[in-house]
N, C-alpha and C positions, 0 to 999 in steps of 0.2 A: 523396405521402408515400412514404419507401421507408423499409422496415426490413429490418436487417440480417439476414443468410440464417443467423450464429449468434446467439444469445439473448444469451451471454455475452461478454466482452472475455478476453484474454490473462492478466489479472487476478481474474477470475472473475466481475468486476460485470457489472450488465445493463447490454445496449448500448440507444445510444437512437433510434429512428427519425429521419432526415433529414429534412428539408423545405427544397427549393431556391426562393427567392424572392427577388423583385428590391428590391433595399434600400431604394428610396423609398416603397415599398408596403408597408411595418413602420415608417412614420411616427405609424399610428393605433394603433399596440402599446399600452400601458401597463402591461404587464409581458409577459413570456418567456410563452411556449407553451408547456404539460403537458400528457401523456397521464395514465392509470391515475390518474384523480381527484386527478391533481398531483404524483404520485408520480416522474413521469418525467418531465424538460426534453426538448424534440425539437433534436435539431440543425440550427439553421439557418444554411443556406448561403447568406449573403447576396452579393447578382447585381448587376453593375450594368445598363441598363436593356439592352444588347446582349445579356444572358445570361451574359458570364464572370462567373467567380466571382471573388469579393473577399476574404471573409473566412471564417471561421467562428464561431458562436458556440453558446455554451450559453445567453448572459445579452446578453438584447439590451437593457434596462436599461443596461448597465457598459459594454457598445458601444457605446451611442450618445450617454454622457458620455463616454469615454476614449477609440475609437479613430476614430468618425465623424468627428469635426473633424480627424483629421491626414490624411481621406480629401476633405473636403466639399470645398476647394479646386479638387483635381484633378478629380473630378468635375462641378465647375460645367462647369470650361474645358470637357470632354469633351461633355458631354452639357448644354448651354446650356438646351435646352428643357424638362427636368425642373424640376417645383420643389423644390431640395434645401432642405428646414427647416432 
């Protein structure tokens, strides 16, 4: 997990710690990750299984109805031996 080095953003809100993980491995999610007793979404930066990055998200919920399937395709082709759900 990495958190940001300022507390706040540009805007004065609080920033939200990252977390980079590989996106067939937020299969067993059922909802977004919170810090501060729920108070905070963690930013996750979903990977595919070589480690580039793909996406980002606050709401892996809304990811993984809306933008996973325009991604699950090219993915199979790429990496045949994961099992994309």
């Amino acid at each position: 997990m990495l958190y940001p080095e300022n507390a706040l953003d540009e805007d004065g809100q609080p920033n939200s710690p990252e977390l980079q993980v590989k996106l067939h491995e937020c299969f067993a999610l059922k909802e977004h990750p919170h810090i501060c007793e729920g108070k905070r979404p963690v930013k996750l930066w979903l990977c595919a299984p070589d480690g580039k990055r793909l996406e980002a998200t606050f709401n892996w919920p809304a990811f993984k109805a809306n933008s996973y399937p325009k991604l699950k395709t090219t993915l199979q082709k790429k990496y045949p031996g994961v099992a994309w759900l």
